[in-house]
C-alpha positions as semicolon CSV with decimal commas, in nm:
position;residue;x (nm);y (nm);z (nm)
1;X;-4,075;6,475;-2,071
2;X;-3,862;6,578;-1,759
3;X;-4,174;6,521;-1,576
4;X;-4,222;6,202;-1,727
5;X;-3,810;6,080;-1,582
6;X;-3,858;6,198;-1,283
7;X;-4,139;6,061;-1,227
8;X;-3,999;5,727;-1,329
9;X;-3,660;5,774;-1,175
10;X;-3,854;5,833;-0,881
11;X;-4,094;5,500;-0,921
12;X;-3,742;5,307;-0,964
13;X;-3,596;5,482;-0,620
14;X;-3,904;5,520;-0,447
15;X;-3,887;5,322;-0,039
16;X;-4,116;5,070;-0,178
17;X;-3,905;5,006;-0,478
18;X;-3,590;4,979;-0,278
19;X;-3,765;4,719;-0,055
20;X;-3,867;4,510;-0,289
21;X;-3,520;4,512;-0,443
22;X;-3,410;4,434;-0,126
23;X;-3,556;4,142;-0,031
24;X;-3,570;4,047;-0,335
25;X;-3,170;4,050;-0,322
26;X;-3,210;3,876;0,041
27;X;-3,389;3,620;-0,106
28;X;-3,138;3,559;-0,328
29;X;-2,908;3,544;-0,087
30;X;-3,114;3,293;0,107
31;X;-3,134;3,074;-0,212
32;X;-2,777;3,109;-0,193
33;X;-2,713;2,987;0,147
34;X;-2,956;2,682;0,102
35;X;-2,803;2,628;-0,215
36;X;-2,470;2,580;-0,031
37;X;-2,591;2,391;0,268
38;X;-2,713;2,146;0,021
39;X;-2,362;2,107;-0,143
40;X;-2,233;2,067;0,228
41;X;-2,484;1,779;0,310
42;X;-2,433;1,612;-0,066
43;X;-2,035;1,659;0,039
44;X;-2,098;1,498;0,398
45;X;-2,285;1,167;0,250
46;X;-2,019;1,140;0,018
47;X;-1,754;1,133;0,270
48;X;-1,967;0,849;0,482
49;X;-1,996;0,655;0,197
50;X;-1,634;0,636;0,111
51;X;-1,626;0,576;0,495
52;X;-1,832;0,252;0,485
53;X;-1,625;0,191;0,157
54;X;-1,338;0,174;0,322
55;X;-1,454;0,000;0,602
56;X;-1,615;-0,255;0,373
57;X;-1,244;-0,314;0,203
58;X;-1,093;-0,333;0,548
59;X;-1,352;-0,635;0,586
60;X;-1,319;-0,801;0,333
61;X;-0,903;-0,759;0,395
62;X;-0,970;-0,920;0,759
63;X;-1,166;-1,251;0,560
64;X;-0,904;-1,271;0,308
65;X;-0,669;-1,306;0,586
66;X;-0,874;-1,530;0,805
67;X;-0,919;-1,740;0,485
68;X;-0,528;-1,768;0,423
69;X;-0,512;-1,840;0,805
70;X;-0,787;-2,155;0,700
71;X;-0,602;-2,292;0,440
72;X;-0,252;-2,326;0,588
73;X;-0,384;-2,473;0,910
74;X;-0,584;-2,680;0,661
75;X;-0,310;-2,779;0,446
76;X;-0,052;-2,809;0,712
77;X;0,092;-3,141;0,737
78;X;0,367;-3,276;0,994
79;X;0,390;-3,617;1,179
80;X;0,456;-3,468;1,559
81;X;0,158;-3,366;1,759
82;X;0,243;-2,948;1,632
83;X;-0,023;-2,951;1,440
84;X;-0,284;-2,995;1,740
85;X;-0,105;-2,624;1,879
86;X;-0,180;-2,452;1,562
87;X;-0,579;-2,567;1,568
88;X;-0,578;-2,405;1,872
């Protein structure tokens, strides 16, 4: 029997063992690492597309105000020759 857990115990500490264990545990940490790099590239495209999102609004701001800018000139009404300066 003491045979026997030594024998195990030394299966389990043998340099084989420990090298699997090893790289096993590198591995891991390698999964890790990817595993985090992919959070950092999810975290990147997230960040451009709020980006464009903004820039979209800002757009869309800028029409908005051209469009105001349209409709006074448009509506703006006045019987001296003022009118011809705002076209401009």
């Amino acid at each position: 029997r003491e045979r026997e857990r030594e024998s195990v115990c030394f299966t389990l500490n043998s340099p084989i063992k420990i090298n699997e264990r090893e790289r096993e545990r590198e591995r891991e940490r390698e999964r890790e690492r990817e595993r985090e790099r992919e959070r950092e590239r999810e975290r990147e495209r997230e960040s451009r597309e709020r980006e464009r999102e903004r820039e979209r609004e800002r757009e869309r701001e800028r029409e908005r105000e051209r469009e105001r800018e349209r409709e006074i000139i448009e509506n703006f009404s006045c019987s001296c020759s003022c009118y011809s300066l705002l076209s401009i």
